[in-house]
N, C-alpha and C positions, 0 to 999 in steps of 0.2 A: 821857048823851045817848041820846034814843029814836030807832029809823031803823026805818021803815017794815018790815023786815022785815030779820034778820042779812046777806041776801047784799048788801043795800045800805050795811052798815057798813062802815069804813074796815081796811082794815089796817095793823095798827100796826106800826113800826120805831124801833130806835134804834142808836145807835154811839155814839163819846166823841165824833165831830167827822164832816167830812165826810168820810171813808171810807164810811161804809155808802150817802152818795148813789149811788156805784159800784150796790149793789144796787138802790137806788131808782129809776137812771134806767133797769135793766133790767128790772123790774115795771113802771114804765111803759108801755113799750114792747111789753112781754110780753102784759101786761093793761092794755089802755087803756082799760076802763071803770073797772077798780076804785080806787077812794080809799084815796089812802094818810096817816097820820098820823108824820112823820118826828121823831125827837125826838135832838137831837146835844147829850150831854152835855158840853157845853166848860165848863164852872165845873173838871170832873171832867179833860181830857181831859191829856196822853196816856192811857188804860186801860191800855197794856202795860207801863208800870211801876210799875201800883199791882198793893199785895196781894193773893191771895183773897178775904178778908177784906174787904177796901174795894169791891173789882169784887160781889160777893155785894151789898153795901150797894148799891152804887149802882144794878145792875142787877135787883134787885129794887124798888126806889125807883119806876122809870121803867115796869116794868112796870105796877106796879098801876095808875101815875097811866095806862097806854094805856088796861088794862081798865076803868078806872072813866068814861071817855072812852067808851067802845061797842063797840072794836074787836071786831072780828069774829075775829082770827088776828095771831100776835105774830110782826115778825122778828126774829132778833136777830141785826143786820147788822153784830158785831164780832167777830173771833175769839177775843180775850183775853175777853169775857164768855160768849161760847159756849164756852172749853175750860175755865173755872174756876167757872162760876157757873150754866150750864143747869138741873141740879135743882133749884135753888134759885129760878129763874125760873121753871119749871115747875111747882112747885107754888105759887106766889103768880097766877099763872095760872088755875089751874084748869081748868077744864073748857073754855078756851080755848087751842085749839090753836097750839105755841107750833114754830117754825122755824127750826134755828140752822144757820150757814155751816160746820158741822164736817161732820157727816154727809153729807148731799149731796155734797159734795165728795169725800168718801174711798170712798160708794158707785160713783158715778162714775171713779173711777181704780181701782178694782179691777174695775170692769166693761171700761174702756176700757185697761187696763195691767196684767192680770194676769200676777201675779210678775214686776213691773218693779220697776227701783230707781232711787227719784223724791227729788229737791232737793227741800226746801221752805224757804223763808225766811218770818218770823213775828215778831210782837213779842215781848218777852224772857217777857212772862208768859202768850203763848198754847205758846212752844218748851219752856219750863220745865214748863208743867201737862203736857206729853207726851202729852196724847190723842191729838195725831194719830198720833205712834207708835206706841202701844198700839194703835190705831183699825187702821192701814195693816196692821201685822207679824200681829196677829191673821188677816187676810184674804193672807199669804203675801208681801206686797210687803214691802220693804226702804226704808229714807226714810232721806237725810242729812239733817239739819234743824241751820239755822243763827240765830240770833236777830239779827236788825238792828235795833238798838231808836234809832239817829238817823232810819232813814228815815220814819218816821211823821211826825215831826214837822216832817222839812222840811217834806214834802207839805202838811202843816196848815197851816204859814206861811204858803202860798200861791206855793211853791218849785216847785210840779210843771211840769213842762217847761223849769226854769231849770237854770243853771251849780251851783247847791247841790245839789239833788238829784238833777243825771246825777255829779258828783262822791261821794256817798253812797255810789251804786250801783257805781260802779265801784272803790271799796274794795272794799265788799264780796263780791262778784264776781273782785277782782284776780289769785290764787293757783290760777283755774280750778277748785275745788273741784265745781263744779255743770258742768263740760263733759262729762262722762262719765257724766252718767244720762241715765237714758229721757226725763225731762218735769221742771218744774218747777213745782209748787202754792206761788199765792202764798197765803201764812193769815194775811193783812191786806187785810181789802178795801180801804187807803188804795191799794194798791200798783199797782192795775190803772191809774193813776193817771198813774204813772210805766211803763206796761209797754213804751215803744219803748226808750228807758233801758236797761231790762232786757232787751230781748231784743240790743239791738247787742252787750251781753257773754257769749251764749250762741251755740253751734254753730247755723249755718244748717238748719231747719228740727226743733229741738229743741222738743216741744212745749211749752207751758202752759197749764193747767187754767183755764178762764171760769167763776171762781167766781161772779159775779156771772148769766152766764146758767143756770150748772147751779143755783144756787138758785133763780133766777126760773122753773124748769119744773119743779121740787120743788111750789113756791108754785101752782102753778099745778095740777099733778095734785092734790092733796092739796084744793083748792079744792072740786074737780071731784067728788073723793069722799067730799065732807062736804056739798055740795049748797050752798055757799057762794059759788059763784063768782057775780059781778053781770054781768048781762046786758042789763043800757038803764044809759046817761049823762045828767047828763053825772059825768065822776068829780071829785071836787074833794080837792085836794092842802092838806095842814095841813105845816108846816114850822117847827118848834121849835126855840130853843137854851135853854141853864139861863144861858147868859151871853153877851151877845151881842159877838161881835167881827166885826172888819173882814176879818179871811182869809174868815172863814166865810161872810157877807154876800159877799163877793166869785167866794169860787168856788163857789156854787151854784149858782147859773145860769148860769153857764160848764159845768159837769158834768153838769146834766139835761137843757142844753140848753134851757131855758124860762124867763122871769123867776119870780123866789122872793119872795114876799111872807111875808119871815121875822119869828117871833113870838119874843119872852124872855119866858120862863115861870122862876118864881121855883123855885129848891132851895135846901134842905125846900120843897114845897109850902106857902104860907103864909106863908114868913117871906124 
């Protein structure tokens, strides 16, 4: 698709399901002229208990289909394809600058928690690839990391704010493992989802990391100095699934706050 000039192209995202709206509805908000192109792999989803191998496939899959689309700058608004599949995104990319929820994030707590020692809980295959570890311990901080790999999927059920998933969290949680660090990064953007949940079973004013706004001012600098950023509206929202279900149709505009006039686009492209 042709647009008048790149700073009026859409930005692209994807996740496996709605988790990554968490970032969407913070670029929104962030940047409310720019257009975004959401694309929620649900044929595919959970992503944190597939392979590298599968998450590689699938997240290179989604990307091309963004940049063949026009986008302008790619999110990649899941952590399990930002800790295991980013190269591999990056260069099916190209020369189109690509945004993933790891970085941001751990520049930020090294800037804001230097030589702290920070909880993270994540899906099994964003805690298993251990970037963030590597990422944190590199810059001096110290991270317990825990994999919760049911809570994703309450959340996607359409559990978020129910009896299933404050019960999830509060296993998880149970043995106070995370009461005695400095702060706590969620590396699921389903999670911010569930974060009163999460914070009733953490020390009164323990922090946690706004993944979703430290990426939206990532997005937004980086914007700003590639000369990309759009500056007249109005912006118009594309909102994709590979297969369309009823949680998904349901909480997305509950989560963006706006009705969703949701499209199912075929995977494989084509068939």
């Amino acid at each position: 698709m042709k647009y008048a000039s790149r700073a009026h192209a859409p930005i692209g995202m994807f996740d496996s399901g709605i988790g990554g709206l968490t970032v969407a509805k913070s670029l929104m908000e962030r940047l409310p002229l720019e257009s975004l192109h959401y694309v929620g792999d649900t044929a595919h989803m959970p992503y944190g208990d597939k392979s590298p191998e599968r998450l590689r496939e699938y997240a290179t899959g989604i990307t091309e289909r963004l940049c063949d689309s026009g986008c302008k700058l790619i999110v990649v608004a899941c952590n399990s394809a930002s800790s295991n599949a980013l190269e591999e995104i990056r260069r099916t990319a190209g020369d189109i600058p690509v945004v993933d929820v790891v970085h941001p994030v751990v520049d930020w707590a090294v800037e804001h928690h230097p030589q702290g020692h920070l909880a993270l809980i994540g899906t099994r295959a964003t805690v298993q690839s251990r970037v963030y570890d590597a990422l944190m311990t590199s810059h001096g901080l110290r991270v317990h990391s825990m994999a919760t790999p049911l809570l994703a999927s309450a959340i996607e059920e359409g559990f978020h704010n129910g009896t299933l998933s404050r019960a999830v969290v509060e296993a998880y949680f149970a043995d106070g493992w995370a009461s005695d660090k400095e702060a706590l990064v969620l590396a699921c953007t389903h999670y911010p989802l569930v974060m009163d949940e999460i914070r009733a079973q953490l020390p009164e004013g323990m922090a946690i990391l706004d993944a979703p706004r430290i990426v939206s001012e990532h997005v937004a600098t980086l914007l700003e100095q590639q000369e990309l950023r759009a500056h007249e509206g109005p912006a118009k929202h594309r909102f994709e699934v590979t297969d369309w279900t009823s949680s998904f149709a349901a909480g997305a505009s509950h989560i963006v706050g706006r009705p969703v006039d949701l499209h199912e686009v075929p995977w494989p492209e084509g068939q």
